[in-house]
C-alpha positions, 0 to 999 in steps of 0.5 A: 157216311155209308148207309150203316151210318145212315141208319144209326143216325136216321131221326125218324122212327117209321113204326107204321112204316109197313103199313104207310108202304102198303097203304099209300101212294108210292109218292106219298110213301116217298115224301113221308119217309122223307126218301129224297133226304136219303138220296141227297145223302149218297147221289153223286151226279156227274153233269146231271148223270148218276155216277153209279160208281162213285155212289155205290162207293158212297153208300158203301154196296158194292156193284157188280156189272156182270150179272149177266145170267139169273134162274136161267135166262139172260133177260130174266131182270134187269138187276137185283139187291143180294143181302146176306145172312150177315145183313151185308148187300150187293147189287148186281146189274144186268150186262144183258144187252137190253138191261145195260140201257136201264142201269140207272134206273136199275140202280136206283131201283136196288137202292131203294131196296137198300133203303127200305132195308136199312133205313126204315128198318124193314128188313127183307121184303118182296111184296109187290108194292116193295117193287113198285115203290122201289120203281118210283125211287130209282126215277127220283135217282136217275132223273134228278129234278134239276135237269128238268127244272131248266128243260122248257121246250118239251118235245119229242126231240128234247125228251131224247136228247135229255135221255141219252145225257142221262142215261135212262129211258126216254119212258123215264123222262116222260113220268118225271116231267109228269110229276113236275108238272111239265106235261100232262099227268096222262098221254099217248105215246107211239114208239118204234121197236128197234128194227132189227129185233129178235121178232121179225113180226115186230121188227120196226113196227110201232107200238102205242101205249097210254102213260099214266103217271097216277097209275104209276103212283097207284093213285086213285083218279079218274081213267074216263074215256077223253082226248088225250095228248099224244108223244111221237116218238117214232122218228127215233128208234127208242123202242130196244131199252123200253121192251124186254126180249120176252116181249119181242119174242111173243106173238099174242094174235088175239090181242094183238092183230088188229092193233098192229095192223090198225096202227102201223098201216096209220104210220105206213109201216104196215106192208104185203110182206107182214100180211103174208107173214101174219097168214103164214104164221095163223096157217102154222098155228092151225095145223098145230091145233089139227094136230093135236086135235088129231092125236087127242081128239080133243079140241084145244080152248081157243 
């Protein structure tokens, strides 16, 4: 049954469905339009692992794993749903080397695009929301709670491992445990970028982040200052599939000096080579806005 067949027989008639998708949760979204029913009907699992290919055969999309350039640049996104003037879909997935870690979660991503345009009966959208609710329905694809219903040690080291066997970002794996109510809804975690980055400045330095899983789902609660639990995952080199190339590439130092320099001396990882390499570049940075300053006799906002 391909997912044309799906939506002449789908038995629930979302009128408000717009209004639900633009009001609601992503999680509540999800369970009103009953979207795990869906996914149950073409997911194809090999031990636990989406089976991209026999999916999409399933559903009747064709996939195209070459999309390796988009507006330009080859790190632009991950993946996209192409729907034609005759309703007929495509799905393309980045063969860009950082998005070809994501392709699970990137596909399952664009099938639910094709679920909001088929089965809700929607149409094309681009609404934020649309993205954010598409995110919540590629983790249910690619992390299926099986495989975490039989995880009962919960560490750092089970999180990777579970991960790699199915193919998905670590970050992944985190949010679903969050959900199934395994860990807390709220943490920490400190992870590494990859040491041989595009950036030297980053290049295996740590970078630390708060995980909220009801921010993820846009559900109201309470963001108060407390003690949150903490994830260590600096002991594995993760941070590649988790960043995009544009992140590795910027240099923010207002945002992000005393941060980096804070948090790698705790993980000592902070050395006299960063410190001068840091000064060379503000050094760098001042003589630009000299020179601009100089050619305008403007001063540039700071």
């Amino acid at each position: 049954m391909t997912y044309e067949m799906y939506e002449d027989s789908y038995e629930a008639v979302f009128a408000e469905a717009v209004d639900v998708l633009a009001r609601e949760s992503n999680r509540i979204a999800f369970e009103t339009f009953n979207a795990q029913q869906w996914i149950d009907s073409f997911a194809v699992y090999v031990d636990g692992k989406i089976d991209i290919v026999a999916t999409a055969a399933k559903t009747g999309v064709p996939v195209n794993f070459n999309f390796s350039k988009f507006e330009g640049n080859g790190n632009a996104a991950a993946g996209l749903t192409g729907y034609a003037e005759d309703h007929s879909f495509e799905i393309h997935l980045s063969d860009y080397g950082l998005w070809k870690k994501e392709w699970n979660t990137s596909f399952g991503h664009e099938l639910g695009h094709l679920f909001i345009i088929s089965a809700l009966n929607l149409g094309r959208m681009t609404t934020n929301k649309e993205e954010q609710f598409c995110d919540y329905f590629g983790l249910q694809v690619a992390v299926p709670s099986s495989e975490l219903e039989v995880l009962d040690d919960v560490n750092e080291a089970a999180i990777i491992m579970l991960a790699e066997r199915l193919g998905v970002d670590y970050g992944a794996i985190v949010l679903r445990l969050m959900q199934e109510g395994k860990i807390p809804d709220r943490l920490v975690m400190d992870t590494n970028y990859p040491s041989n980055g595009p950036n030297p400045f980053f290049s295996g330095k740590v970078r630390r982040e708060v995980i909220c899983f009801k921010c993820f789902t846009e559900e109201p609660h309470d963001t108060g200052v407390a003690v949150l639990p903490k994830f260590n995952f600096t002991e594995y080199e993760v941070g590649e599939s988790r960043y995009s190339a544009v992140d590795h590439l910027l240099y923010e130092p207002d945002r992000r000096d005393s941060w980096m320099i804070a948090l790698n001396e705790e993980y000592g990882r902070w050395t006299e080579n960063d410190r001068a390499m840091l000064e060379r570049k503000l050094q760098q940075e001042n003589e630009i806005i000299q020179r601009f300053a100089r050619a305008t006799g403007m001063q540039p906002p700071i």
